[in-house]
C-alpha positions in Angstrom: -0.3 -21.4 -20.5 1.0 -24.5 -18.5 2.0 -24.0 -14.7 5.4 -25.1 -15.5 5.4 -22.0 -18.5 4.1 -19.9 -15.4 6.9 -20.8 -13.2 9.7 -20.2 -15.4 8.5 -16.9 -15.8 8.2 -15.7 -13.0 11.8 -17.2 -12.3 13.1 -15.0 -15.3 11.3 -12.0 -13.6 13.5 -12.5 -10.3 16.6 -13.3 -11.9 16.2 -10.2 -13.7 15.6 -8.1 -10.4 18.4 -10.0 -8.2 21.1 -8.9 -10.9 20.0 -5.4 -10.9 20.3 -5.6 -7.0 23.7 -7.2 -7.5 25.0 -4.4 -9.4 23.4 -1.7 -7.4 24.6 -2.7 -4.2 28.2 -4.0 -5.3 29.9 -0.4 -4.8 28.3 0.2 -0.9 25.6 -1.6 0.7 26.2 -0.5 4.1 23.2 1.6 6.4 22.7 4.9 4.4 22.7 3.2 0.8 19.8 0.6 2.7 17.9 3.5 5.0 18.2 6.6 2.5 20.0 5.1 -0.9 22.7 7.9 0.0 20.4 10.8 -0.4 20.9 10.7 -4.5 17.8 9.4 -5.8 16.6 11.0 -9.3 13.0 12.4 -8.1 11.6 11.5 -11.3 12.5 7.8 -10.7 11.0 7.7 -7.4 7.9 9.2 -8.4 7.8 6.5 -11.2 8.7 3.8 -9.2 6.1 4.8 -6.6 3.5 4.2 -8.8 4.0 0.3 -8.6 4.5 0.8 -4.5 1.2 2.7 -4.2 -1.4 0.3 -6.6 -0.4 -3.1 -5.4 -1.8 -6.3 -6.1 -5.3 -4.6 -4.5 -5.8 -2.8 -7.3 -4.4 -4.7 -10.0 -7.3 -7.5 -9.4 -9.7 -6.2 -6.5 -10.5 -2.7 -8.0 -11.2 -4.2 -11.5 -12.8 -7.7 -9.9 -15.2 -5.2 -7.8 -16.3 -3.1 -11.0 -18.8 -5.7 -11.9 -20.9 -5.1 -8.4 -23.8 -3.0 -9.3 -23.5 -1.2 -6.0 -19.9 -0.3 -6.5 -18.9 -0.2 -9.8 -16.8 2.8 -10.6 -17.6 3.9 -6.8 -13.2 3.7 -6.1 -12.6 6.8 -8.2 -14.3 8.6 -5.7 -11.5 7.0 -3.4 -8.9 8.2 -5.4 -9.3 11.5 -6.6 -9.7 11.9 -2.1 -6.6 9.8 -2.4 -5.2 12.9 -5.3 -6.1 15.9 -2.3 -4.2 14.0 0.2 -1.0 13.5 -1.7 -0.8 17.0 -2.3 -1.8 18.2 1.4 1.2 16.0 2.3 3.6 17.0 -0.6 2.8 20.9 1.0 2.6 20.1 4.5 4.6 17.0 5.9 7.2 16.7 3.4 8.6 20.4 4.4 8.5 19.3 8.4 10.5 16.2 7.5 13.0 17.5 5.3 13.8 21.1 7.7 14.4 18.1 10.8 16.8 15.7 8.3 15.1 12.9 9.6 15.7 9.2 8.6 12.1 7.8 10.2 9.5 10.4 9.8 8.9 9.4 13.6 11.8 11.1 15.2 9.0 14.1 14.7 7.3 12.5 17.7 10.0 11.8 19.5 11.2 15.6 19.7 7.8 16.9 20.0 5.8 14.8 22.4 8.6 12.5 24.1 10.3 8.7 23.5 7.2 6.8 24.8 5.2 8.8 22.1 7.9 8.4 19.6 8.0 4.2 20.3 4.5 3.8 19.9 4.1 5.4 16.6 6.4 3.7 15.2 4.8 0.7 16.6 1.7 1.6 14.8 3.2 1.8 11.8 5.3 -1.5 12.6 1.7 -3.0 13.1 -0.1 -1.2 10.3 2.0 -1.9 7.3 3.2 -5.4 8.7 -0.4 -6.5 8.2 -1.9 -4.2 5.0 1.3 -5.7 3.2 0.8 -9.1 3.9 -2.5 -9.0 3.2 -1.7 -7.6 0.0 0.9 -9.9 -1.0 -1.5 -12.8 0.3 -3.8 -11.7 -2.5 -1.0 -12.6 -5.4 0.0 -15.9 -3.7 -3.5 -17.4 -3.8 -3.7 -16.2 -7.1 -0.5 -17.9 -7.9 -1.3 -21.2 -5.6 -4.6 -21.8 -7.3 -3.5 -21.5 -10.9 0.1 -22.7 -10.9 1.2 -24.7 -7.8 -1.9 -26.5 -6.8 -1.1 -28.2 -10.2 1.8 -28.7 -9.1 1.0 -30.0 -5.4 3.0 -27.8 -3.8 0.9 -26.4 -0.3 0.4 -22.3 -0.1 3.0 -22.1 2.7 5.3 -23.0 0.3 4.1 -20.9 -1.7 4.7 -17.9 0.4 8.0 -19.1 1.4 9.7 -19.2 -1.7 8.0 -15.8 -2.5 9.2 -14.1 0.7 12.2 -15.5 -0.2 13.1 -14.4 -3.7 11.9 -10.6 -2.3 14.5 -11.2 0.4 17.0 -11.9 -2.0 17.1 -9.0 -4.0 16.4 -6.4 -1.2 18.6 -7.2 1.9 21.8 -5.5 0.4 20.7 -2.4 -1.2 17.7 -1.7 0.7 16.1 1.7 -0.6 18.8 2.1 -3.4 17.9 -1.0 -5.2 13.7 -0.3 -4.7 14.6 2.7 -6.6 15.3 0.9 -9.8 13.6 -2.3 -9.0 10.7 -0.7 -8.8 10.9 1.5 -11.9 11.3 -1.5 -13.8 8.6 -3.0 -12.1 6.2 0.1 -12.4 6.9 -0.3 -16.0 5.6 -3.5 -16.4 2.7 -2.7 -14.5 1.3 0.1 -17.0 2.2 -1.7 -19.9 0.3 -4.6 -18.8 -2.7 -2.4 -18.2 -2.8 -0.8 -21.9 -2.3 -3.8 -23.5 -4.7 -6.0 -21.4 -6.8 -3.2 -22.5 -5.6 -3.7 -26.0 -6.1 -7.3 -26.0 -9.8 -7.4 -24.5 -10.5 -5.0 -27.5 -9.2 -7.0 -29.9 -11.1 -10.1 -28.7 -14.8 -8.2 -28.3 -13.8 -6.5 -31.5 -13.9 -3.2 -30.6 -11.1 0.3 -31.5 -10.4 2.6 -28.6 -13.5 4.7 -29.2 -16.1 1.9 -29.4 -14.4 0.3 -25.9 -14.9 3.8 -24.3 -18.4 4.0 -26.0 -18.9 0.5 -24.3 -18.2 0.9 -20.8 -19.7 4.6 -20.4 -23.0 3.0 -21.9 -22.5 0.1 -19.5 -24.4 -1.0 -16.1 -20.5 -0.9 -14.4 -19.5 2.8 -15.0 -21.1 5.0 -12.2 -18.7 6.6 -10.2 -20.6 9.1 -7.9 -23.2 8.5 -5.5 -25.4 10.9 -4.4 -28.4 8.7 -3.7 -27.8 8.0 -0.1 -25.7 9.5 2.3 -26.0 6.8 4.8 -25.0 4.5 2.7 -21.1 4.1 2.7 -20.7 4.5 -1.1 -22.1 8.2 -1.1 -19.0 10.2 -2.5 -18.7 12.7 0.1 -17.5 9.7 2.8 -15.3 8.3 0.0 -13.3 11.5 -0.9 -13.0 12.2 2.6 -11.6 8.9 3.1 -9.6 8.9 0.7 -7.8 12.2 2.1 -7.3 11.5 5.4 -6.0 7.8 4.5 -3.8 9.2 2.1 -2.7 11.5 4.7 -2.1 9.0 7.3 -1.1 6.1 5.4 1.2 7.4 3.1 2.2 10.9 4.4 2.4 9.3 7.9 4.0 6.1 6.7 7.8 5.1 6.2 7.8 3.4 3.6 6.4 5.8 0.9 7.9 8.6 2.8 11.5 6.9 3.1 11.2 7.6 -1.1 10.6 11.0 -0.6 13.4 11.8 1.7 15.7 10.0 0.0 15.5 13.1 -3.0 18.0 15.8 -3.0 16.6 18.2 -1.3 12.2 19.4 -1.0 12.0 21.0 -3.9 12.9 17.7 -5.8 11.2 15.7 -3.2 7.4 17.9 -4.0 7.7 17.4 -7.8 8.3 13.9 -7.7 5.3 13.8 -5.1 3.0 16.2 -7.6 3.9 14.2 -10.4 3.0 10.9 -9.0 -0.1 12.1 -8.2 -1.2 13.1 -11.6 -0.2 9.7 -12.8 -1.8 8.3 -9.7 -5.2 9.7 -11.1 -5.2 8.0 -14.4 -4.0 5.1 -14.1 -6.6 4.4 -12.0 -9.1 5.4 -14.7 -7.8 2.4 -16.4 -7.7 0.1 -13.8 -11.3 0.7 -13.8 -11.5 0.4 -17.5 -10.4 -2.8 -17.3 -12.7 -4.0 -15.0 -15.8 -3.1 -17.0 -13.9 -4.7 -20.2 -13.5 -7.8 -18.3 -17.1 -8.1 -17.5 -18.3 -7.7 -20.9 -16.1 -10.0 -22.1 -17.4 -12.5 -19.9 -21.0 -11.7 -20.3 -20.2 -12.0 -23.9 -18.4 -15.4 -23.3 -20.6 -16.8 -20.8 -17.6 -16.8 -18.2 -18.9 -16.4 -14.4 -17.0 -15.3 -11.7 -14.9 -17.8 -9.9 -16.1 -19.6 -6.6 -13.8 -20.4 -4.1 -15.3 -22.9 -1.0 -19.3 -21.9 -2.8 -18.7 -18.0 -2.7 -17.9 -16.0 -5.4 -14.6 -14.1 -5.3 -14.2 -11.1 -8.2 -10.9 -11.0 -6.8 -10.1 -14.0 -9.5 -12.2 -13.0 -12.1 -9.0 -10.9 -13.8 -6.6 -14.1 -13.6 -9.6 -16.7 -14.9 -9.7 -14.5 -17.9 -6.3 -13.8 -18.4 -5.1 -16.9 -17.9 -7.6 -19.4 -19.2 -9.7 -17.4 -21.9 -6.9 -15.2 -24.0 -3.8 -16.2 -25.8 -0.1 -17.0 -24.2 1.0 -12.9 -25.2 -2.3 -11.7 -22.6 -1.5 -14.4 -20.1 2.2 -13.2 -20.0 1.7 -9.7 -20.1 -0.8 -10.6 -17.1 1.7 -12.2 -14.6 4.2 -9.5 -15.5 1.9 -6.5 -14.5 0.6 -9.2 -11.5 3.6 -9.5 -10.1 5.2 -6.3 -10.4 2.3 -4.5 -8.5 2.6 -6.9 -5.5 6.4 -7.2 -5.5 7.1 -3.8 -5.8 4.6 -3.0 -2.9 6.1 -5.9 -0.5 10.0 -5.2 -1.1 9.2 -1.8 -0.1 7.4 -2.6 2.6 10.1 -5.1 4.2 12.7 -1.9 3.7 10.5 0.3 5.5 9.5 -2.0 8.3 13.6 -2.6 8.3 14.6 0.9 8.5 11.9 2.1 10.9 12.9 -0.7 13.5 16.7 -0.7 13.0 16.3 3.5 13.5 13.4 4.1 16.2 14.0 0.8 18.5 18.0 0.1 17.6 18.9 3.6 17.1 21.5 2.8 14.0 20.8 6.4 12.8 22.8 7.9 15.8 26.5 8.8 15.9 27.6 6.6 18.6 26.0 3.5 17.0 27.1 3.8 13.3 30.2 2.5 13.7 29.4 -0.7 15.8 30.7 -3.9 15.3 28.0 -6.3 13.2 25.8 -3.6 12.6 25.1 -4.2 8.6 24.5 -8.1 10.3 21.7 -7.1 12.8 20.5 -5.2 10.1 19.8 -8.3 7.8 18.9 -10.1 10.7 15.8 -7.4 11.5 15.3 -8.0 7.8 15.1 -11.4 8.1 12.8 -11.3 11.3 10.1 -9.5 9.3 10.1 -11.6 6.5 9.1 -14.5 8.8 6.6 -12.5 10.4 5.2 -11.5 7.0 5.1 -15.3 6.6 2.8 -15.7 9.6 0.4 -13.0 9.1 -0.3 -14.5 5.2 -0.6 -18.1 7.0 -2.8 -16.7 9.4 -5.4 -14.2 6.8 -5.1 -17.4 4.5 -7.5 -19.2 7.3 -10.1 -16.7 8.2 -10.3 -14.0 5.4 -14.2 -14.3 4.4 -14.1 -10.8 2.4 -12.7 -8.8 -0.4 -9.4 -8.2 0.1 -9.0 -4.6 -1.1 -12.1 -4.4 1.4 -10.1 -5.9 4.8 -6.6 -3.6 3.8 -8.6 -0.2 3.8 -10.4 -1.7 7.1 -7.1 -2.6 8.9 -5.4 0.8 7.3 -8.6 3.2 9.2 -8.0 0.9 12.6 -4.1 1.2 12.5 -3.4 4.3 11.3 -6.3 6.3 13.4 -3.9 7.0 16.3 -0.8 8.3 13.9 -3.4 10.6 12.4 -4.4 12.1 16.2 -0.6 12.0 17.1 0.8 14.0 14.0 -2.2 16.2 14.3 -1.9 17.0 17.8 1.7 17.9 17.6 1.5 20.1 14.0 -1.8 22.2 15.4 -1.1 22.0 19.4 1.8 23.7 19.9 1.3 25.3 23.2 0.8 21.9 24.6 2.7 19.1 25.6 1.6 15.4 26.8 2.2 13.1 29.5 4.1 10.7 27.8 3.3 7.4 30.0 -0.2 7.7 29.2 0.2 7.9 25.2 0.0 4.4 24.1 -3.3 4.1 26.3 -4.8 6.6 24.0 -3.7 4.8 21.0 -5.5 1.7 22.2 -8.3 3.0 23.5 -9.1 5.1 20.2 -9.2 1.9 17.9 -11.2 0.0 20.9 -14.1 2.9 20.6 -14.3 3.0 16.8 -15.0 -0.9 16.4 -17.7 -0.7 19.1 -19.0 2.5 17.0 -18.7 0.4 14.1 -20.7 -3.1 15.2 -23.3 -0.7 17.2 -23.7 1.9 13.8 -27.2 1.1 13.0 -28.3 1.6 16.6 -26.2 4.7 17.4 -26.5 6.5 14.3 -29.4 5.9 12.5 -28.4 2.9 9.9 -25.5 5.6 8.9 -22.7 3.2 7.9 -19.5 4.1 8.5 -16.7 3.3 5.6 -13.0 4.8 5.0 -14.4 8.0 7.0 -13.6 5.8 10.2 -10.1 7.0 10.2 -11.2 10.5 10.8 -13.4 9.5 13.7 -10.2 7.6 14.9 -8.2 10.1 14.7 -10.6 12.9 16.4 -10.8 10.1 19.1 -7.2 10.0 19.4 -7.0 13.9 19.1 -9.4 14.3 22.0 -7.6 11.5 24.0 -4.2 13.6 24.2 -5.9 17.3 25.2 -7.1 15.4 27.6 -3.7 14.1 29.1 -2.0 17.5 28.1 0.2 19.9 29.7 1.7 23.2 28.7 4.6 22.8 26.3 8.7 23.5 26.9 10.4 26.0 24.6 12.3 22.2 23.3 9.3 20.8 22.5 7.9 23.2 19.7 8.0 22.8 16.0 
């Protein structure tokens, strides 16, 4: 398939989205449709369309590209069925908080129970957090993008970026959450039908039904998925489905952007069955993401295909796009960049809404009475809009440079540095509440906890007996965090218990 077949495309694909926003936002597309689509969203739609928000562009290529590592291979399912236990801790546990305070950000919690300097810097953490795990995981579709479309085209990868922040800009700055609704069930649809029939596809090229393919990867060298072996090592399962829990908890049950779905259901009881559905679907499509990885490596062992190199090293990350792109027919290739691009986009335009919301609400304060009805209001809010995109921009520009690793490796690593503190924060104030802190020394604490845990990490062998540490950081940064606050506690006010 030509670049210039590529580019119309994905220019179809956009069009497509930017008429849906059109028509969603044409009746209202002032600050509740964009913070909390009016409080009207079908729950079964969000849970759908969170499917595409949750999987990314990470797992679409990384999770599949890292399969063919003897040392991993199905290792992420451990991941995921942690991931499975912390969706449903925060579906019974955090969701009820949220929806009993009617909150817009899920940080006014911190704000009313440990004070507004707490209350800034989470929502500063988050700010931080999701402004970097998304860019990182839109960075991965853009160089996938750059190196098989527009570097045939000459066009440089800031371009590149550009014109994709862009199109995501145009379709989201209206509607905000309303549009993501549907946006991203139509993207979230594309996704899993490009996974069955990439499935299909490679089946039909290695000549093999559905049983023979399952027959094929369970008798292959890429299907392990728990380690017992070694519990230093950082793939024994125990570390993973704790990780997987606790960065569930904090990076989606402590996160506005997933979160901002929830709340904008009818009421809890819609808000949990959307939550216990997705993570039912959450589980198996995984299983197939995997699935697909092992295909893909047969199919290149079978066709002599090695992974691609990028600057003499290796990166599995492309080894999906070679494939699809270069080895199947035009149908694969399409159905490819379809699923591609709905897993990124749908995770991005989320993202900017969420980063949107939380900063227009916690630092501008739209949410309040007295500020609804300000002049320009709906205009600082596509100007905030506007200012993360660009910042987005410069955090892609900037992991384009140094990144020297596997992506879905880096956003887990940035998600157990960032999202530490929020985890000691929202754990404090749920299981402490007899105490109170000083509210000065908060975001201290939220540096320093981070600061300890990378030291830990670089000094691991020494310190703990060539234990390495892996996604069960974000418990120790937590714990650190947790600590941190007893230790600059006081006795708690009648106000500030929940």
């Amino acid at each position: 398939m030509s670049p210039i077949a590529i580019l119309i495309l994905i220019v179809i694909y956009f069009s497509v989205l930017i008429l849906i926003s059109s028509l969603v936002s044409k009746k209202s597309s002032d600050n509740d449709t964009f913070f909390k689509a009016n409080k009207n969203s079908k729950w079964y739609l969000v849970a759908f369309g969170m499917i595409g928000t949750a999987i990314s562009g990470i797992t679409f290529i990384s999770v599949p590209g890292e399969v063919g590592n003897p040392d991993l291979q199905f290792k992420y399912f451990q991941f995921v069925l942690g991931c499975a236990l912390g969706f449903i801790i925060v579906a019974k546990v955090l969701l009820p908080l949220y929806y009993r305070m009617n909150l817009t950000s899920i940080y006014g919690y911190i704000e009313q129970r440990l004070g507004v300097v707490s209350y800034k810097t989470a929502a500063s953490i988050f700010l931080i957090g999701r402004t970097i795990g998304s860019a990182f995981r839109l960075y991965l579709v853009v160089f996938v993008l750059q190196k098989y479309v527009f570097d045939e085209l000459h066009v440089p990868f800031a371009v590149t970026v550009l014109i994709s922040l862009g199109l995501i800009f145009a379709y989201t700055y209206r509607g905000g959450l309303k549009t993501i609704i549907i946006t991203d069930t139509l993207q979230t649809f594309f996704l899993i039908s490009s996974v069955f029939l990439t499935i299909y596809f490679i089946c039909q090229s290695l000549n093999f039904n559905m049983i023979e393919a399952f027959e094929q990867v369970k008798n292959s060298n890429y299907s392990k998925v728990f380690f017992y072996e070694d519990y230093l090592a950082g793939t024994y399962y125990w570390k993973q489905i704790l990780g997987g829990i606790f960065v569930t908890i904090a990076t989606v049950g402590l996160d506005q952007d997933l979160m901002q779905k929830n709340l904008s259901c009818k009421n809890i009881g819609e808000a949990q069955k959307n939550m216990f559905t997705f993570t039912g679907i959450f589980l198996v499509i995984n299983i197939f993401f995997l699935s697909v990885g092992a295909l893909l490596y047969l199919y290149a062992e079978k066709n002599g295909i090695a992974v691609p190199q990028v600057n003499g090293v290796a990166r599995t990350d492309l080894l999906f796009p070679e494939i699809a792109i270069h080895h199947l027919s035009i149908v694969p290739t399409i159905v490819f960049l379809l699923g591609l691009s709905a897993a990124t986009f749908a995770t991005t335009d989320s993202a900017l809404t969420a980063l949107t919301t939380s900063f227009c609400v916690d630092f501008l304060g739209m949410d309040k009475t007295e500020n609804q009805n300000k002049p320009n209001i709906v205009r600082t809010r596509h100007l905030v809009h506007v200012g993360f995109s660009i910042l987005m921009f410069m955090v892609i520009i900037l992991f384009n440079a140094i990144n020297d690793d596997s992506v879905v490796k880096m956003v887990f690593k940035i998600a157990t540095y960032t999202y530490g503190p929020l985890l000691g924060l929202f754990a404090f104030g749920l299981f402490m509440k007899s105490k109170a802190v000083h509210d000065k020394l908060v975001p201290y604490i939220c540096l320093i906890s981070p600061a300890i845990c990378f030291l830990i990490t670089q000094n691991s062998e020494k310190l703990l007996g060539k234990y390495v540490i892996d996604n069960e950081l974000i418990i120790v940064n937590g714990l650190i965090t947790y600590i941190g606050l007893l230790l600059i506690s006081k006795p708690a006010t009648s106000q500030t218990r929940f």
